[in-house]
N, C-alpha and C positions, 0 to 999 in steps of 0.2 A: 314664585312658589314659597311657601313658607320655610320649605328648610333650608331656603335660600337666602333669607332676613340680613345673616349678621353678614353677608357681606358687602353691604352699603357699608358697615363704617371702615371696610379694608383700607381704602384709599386716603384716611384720617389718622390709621394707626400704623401704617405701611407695611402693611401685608399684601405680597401677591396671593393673586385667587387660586392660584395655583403654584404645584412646586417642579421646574423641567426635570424629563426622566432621567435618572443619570447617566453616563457614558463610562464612568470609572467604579472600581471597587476599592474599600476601604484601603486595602495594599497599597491599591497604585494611587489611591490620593493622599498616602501615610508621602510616599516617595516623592511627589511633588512638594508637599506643605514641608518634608525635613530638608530638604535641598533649598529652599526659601528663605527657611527659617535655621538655617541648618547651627548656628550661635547660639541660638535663642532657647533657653531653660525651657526643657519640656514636661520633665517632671523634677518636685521635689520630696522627698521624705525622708524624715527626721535627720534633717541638717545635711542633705546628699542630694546633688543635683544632677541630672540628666540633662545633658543641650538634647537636640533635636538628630545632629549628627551622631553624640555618643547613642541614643534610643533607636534610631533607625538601623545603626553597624549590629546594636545586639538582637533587633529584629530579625535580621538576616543570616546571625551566626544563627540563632535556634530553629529559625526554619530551613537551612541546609541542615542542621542535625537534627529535626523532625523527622524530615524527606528520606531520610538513610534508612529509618526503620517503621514509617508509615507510607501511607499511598492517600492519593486524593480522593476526600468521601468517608476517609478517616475519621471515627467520633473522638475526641481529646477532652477530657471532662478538667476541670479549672476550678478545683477545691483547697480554694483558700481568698483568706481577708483583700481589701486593698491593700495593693504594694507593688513595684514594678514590675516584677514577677510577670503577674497578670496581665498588664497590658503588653509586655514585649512577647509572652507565649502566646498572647489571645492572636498579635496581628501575625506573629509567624506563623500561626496554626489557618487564620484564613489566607496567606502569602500563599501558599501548598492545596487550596483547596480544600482543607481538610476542615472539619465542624466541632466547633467549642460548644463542651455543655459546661450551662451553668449551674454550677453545683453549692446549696450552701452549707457554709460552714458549721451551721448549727446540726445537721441533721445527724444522727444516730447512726451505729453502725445499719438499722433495718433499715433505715429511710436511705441510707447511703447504696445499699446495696438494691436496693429497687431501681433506683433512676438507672445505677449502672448496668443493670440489667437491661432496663426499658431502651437506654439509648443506645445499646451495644457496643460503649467505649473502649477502647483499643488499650488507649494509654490516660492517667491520671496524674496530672503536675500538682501539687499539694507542699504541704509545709511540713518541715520534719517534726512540729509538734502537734499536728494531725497526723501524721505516719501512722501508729496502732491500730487507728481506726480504720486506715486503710488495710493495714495488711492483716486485720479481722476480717476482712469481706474478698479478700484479692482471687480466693480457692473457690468462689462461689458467683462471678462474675467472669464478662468475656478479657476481663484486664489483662492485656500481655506486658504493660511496662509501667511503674511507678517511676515519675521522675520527682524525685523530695529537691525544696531548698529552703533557705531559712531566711527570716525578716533581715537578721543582720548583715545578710551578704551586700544588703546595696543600703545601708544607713554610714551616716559619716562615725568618724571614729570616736570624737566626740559625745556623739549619742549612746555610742559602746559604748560606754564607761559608766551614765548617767540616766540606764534604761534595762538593768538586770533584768528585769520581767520579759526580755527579748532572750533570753537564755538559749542556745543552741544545743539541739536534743542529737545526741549522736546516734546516725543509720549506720548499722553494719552494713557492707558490702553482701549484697545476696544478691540470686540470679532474677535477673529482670525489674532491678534496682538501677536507675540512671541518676546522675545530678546534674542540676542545671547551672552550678557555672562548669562542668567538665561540656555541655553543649554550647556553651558562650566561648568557648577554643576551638571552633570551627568558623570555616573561612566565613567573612563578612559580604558572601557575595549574592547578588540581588538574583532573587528568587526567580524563576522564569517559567511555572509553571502558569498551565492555559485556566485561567477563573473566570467566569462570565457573572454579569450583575444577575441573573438567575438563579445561581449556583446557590445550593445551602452554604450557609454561614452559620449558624449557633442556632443551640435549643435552648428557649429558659424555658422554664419547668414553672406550671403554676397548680395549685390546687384546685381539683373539679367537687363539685355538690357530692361526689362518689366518697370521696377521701381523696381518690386515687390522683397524684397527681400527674399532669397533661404537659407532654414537650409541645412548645410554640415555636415552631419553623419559622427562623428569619433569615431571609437571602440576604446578599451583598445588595441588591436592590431595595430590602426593606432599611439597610440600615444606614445608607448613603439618603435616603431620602428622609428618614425620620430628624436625622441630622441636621439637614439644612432646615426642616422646621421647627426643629428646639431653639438653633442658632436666630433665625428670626426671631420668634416668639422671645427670648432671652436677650433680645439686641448684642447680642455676641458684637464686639470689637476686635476684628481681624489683628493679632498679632499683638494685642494689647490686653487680654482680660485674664485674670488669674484667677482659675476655678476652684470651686473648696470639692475635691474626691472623697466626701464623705457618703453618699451613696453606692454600696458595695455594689461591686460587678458582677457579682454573683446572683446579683436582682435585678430584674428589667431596667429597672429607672435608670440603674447603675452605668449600664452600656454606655450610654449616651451622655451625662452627665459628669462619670469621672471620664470618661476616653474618648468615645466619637467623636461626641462635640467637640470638645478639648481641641484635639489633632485637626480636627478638619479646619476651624478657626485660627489656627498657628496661636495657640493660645499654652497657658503652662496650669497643670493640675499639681494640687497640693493632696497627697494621698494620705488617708486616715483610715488606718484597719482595723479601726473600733472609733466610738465615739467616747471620748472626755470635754465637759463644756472650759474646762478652765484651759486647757489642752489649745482646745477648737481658736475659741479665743484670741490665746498668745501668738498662734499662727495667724489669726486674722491678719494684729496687728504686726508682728514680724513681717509679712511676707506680701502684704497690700493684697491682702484676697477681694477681686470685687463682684464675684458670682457664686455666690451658697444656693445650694441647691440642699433640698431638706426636707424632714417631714414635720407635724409641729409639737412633737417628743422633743429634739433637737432645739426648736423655741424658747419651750418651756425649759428645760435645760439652763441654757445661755440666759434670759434674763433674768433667771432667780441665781445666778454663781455669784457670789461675792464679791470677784474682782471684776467686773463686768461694766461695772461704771470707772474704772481706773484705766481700763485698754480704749486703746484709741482704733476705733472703729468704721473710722469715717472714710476708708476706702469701698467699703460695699455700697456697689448700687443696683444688686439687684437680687432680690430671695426669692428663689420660686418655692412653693409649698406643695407637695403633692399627697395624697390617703385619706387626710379627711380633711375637714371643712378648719380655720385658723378662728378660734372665738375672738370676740372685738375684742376682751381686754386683754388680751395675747397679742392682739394685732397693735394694740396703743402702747404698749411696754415696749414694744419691738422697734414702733416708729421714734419714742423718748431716745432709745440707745443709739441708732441709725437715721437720723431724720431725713439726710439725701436717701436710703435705698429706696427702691421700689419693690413693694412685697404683692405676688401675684400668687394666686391661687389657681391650680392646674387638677385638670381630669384625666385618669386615661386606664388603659389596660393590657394587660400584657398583651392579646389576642391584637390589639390596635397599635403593637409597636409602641407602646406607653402613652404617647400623648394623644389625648384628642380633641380637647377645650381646653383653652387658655386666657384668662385677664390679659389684656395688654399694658407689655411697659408703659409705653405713650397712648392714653388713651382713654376710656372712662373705666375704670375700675367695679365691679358689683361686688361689694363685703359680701360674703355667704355663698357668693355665686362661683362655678366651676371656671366662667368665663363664656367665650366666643368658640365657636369650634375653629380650627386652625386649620393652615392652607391644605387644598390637597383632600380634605372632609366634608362629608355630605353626613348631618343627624337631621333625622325624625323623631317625633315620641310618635309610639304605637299604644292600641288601645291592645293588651296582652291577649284579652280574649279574643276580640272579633281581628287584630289583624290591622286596623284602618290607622291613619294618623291622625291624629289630636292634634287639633288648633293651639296658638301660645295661649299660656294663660296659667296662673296658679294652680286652679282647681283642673286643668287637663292633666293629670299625674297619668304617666305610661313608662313605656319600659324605652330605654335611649337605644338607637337603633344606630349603626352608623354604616357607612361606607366607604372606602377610599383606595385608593392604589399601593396604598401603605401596609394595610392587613394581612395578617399573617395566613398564609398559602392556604398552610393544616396542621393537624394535631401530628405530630410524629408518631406514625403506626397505628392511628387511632381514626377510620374513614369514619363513623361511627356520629363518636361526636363535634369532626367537623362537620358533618353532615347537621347537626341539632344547632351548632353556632352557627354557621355561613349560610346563608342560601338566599340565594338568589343577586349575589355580591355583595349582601347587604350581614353586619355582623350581630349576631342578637346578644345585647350585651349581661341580658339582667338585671343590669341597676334602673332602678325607677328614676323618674325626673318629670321635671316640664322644664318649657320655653318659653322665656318670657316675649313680650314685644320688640325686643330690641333682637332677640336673637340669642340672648345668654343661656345659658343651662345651669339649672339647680339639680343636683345631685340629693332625693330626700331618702332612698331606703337604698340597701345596699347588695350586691348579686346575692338574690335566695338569703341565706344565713348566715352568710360571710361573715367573718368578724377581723377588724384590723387593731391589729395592736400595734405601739408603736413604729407602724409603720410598714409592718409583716402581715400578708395575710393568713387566715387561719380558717381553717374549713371545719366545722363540727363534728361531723362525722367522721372523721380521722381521726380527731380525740375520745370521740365516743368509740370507733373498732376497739381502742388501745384500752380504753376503761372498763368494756368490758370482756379483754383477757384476765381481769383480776377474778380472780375464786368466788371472791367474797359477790359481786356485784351482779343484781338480778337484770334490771334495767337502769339508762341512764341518757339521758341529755344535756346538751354542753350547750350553753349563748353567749354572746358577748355583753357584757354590762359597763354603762360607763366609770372610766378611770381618768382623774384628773390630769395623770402625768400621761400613759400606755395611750390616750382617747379611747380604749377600752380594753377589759384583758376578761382570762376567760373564766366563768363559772360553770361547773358540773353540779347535777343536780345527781341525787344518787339514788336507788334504791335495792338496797340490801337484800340479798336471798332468808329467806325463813332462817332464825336462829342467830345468824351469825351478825355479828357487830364488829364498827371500825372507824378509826378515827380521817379526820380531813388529812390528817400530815400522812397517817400512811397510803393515802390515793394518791395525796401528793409525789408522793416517793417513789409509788407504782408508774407512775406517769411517768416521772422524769426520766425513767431508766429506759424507755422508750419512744420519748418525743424530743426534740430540738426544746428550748428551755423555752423561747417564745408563744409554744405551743400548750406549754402544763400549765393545768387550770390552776388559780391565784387562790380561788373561793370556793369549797364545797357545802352543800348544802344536801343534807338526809331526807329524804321522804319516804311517806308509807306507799306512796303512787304520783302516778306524774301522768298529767294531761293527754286524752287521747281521742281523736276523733273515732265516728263510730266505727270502722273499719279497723280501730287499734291500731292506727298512726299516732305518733307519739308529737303532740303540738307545740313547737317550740315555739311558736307563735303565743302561745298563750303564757308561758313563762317570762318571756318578754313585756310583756305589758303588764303582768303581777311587778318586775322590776323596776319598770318605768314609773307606774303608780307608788313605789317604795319611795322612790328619788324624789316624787314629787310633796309627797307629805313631810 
């Protein structure tokens, strides 16, 4: 069968065809791998180390001090940067049964207050310098408990001294106010509630064609299984590989690449709750990182810093690339600085537990290409209209369809539009593609009108609600345009009510006060009208290709 192609080369690049169902939950496989490994540095950040035994005792304090004031089934929303915080709250919070949203940190107090709404969060663990913004929204959500802690709690003292911008924001004591090292002084005793691989485990929240964004249901079953095929796909070295946790946990990718993977591998994460390349760098070589996981912001980054030819680098051997496509001469700068890593280009989506085509480490590599689909997946290209499958071939461009036991259940509260993605076990993903002969997938337009900016997706219509609360503004449509550094950021097209005039910087300014910063358009552009099919649909399609035609003159 044709969507069956790429797996002749499995037995060349050593992937099984499949991935066994698991028997454990993240918990109970956190409990095996710290007892193993129980010596062995499990996390570091900035100059502060965690073995496996010190991460697992504070797992257990904080889900016995969960348990005291939550029940299982619990939402726990997880609003803040990388830092350990996050992964010792995320696995006490699935140790108890209870469901971690991921929340980011960029969002606004309205953007903040909607998910918490949506996902009917109990309690919110956060940073005391996001606290405001929490307890701007706290009277207007189901929140019964903030629990605040600060970066500095778990950095060596060294790095105090030499890291002010870590500044500790003082919470007053108020009622339903908790902190999280007064819950790390609760006994370290292993958790004994009943979790089944079934069970919900976390919501990441992704942006729909609405604006609105969609929690994606992931069981203890989706994320023990997505695991072990990152871990393939990655050639993960048991006990040996030191991950870069530059990918925020607060984003799908993030799960898996700063934590699951990490832990399930007896492997040790280097956590980064922002991105600096000179930073990124000196950790490399400080700390032998040999698995960067990235987007290619973060590339471009790293081979244009200064000291970059000075750091010795020669521990990485392996970069995964994931959002968009890596250009060759991004990919030759990258191979100059690292010549042993191997850089892989990966596909995936939130709906699909993140991954779903991957290059292989060992194997034949396609520049441009998404890769092979990975264990565990079944893709077709669908012809969008009729439905059918499209044969490999350049010219079969359809929409990538996938399948697999990986897939996320359902929309959380949302029958709706899991009903318009799933059906029939099969997930419709939106992004156009083909398949070539071998079986690889090219990724060539992107879901509807998606736009990714470094690395963040960004939905139109959510900028566009926001742009037009402004007074001034009659109609308006937002696209993605390419950006050498972002791979693309966003532009608003404008058009002004009779009379009134306004400049780019104050839509700028309008915007920011209501979008995550990722989200405010970079480039406004005034019109007297804007493109409209006859119905007076507004064609973003056709501003798109005026831009494209721009870039190419």
């Amino acid at each position: 069968m044709t969507e069956l192609l790429w797996r002749r080369w499995y037995p060349y690049i050593g992937w099984p065809e499949d991935i066994e169902e698991p028997t454990e939950t993240p918990p109970q496989m956190l409990t095996r791998v710290a007892e193993e490994f129980s010596d062995k540095d499990a996390i570091i950040f900035y100059g502060n180390a965690l073995s496996y035994k010190e991460f697992y005792d504070n797992v257990c304090r904080v889900a016995n001090a969960l348990r005291s004031i939550l029940e299982k089934g619990d939402r726990i929303s997880f609003f803040m940067p990388n830092c350990p915080q996050f992964n010792i709250g995320y696995f006490a919070a699935l140790s108890n049964g209870m469901i971690a949203v991921h929340t980011n940190v960029m969002y606004t107090e309205r953007e903040l207050e909607y998910q918490l709404n949506h996902s009917g969060a109990k309690a919110i663990i956060t940073l005391d310098v996001l606290y405001e913004r929490v307890k701007t929204v706290v009277d207007k959500t189901p929140l019964e408990y903030v629990i605040v802690t600060s970066m500095r709690d778990f950095i060596s003292p060294t790095a105090k001294r030499f890291m002010p911008f870590l500044h500790e924001k003082e919470i007053k004591e108020e009622e339903n106010v908790l902190f999280f090292d007064e819950l790390l002084k609760h006994p370290a005793k292993k958790p004994d509630v009943d979790v089944k691989p079934e069970d919900v485990a976390s919501l990441t929240y992704t942006g729909g064609t609405t604006g609105r964004p969609k929690g994606a249901v992931y069981t203890h079953r989706n994320l023990m299984i997505d695991a072990q095929i990152f871990s393939i796909c990655l050639d993960a070295r048991r006990g040996k590989d030191v991950f870069s946790g530059l990918m925020p946990m607060f984003h799908g990718n993030g799960i898996w690449t700063s934590n699951m993977n990490v832990f399930m591998n007896g492997g040790t994460v280097v956590l980064f709750p922002y991105f600096d390349a000179g930073e990124f760098i000196r950790a490399i070589e400080k700390h032998r990182i040999t698995q960067i996981h990235c987007v290619p912001t973060h590339l471009v980054a790293i081979v244009n810093h200064p000291d970059v030819k000075r750091r010795d680098l020669s521990s990485v051997r392996v970069i995964s690339v994931g959002s968009a496509p890596v250009p060759i001469e991004l990919l030759r700068k990258v191979k100059e600085l690292m010549p042993d890593a191997t850089v892989i280009e990966q596909w995936g989506l939130t709906e699909a537990a993140i991954i779903g085509t991957s290059n292989p480490v060992h194997g034949i590599i396609k520049v441009g290409s998404a890769g092979l689909p990975v264990p565990s997946v079944e893709i077709k290209i669908v012809d969008p209209e009729t439905g059918e499958t499209l044969p490999p071939g350049e010219e079969n461009v359809g929409e990538i369809v996938l399948r697999s036991k990986k897939i996320i259940r359902e929309y959380w509260n949302d029958p709706e539009r899991t009903k318009e993605s799933i059906r029939g076990g099969w997930l419709y993903t939106g992004d156009m593609g083909y398949m070539d002969e071998d079986g690889y997938i090219y990724i060539v337009d992107r879901k509807k009108d998606m736009i990714i900016a470094g690395g963040f997706n960004i939905y139109p219509s959510e900028v566009e609600e926001v742009l037009y609360m402004h007074s001034k503004v009659k109609e308006c449509a937002v696209i993605g345009v390419p950006d050498p550094y972002r791979g693309e950021t966003v532009k608003a097209f404008i058009v002004l009510k009779e009379g009134q005039t306004a400049t780019a910087e104050e839509i700028i300014e309008f915007a920011r006060k209501h979008l995550a910063s990722y989200k405010v358009p970079r480039i406004v552009e005034f019109r007297n009208e804007l493109p409209k099919s006859p119905v007076g649909k507004i064609l973003r399609r056709i501003l798109r290709d005026e831009e494209r035609k721009k870039a190419q003159q």
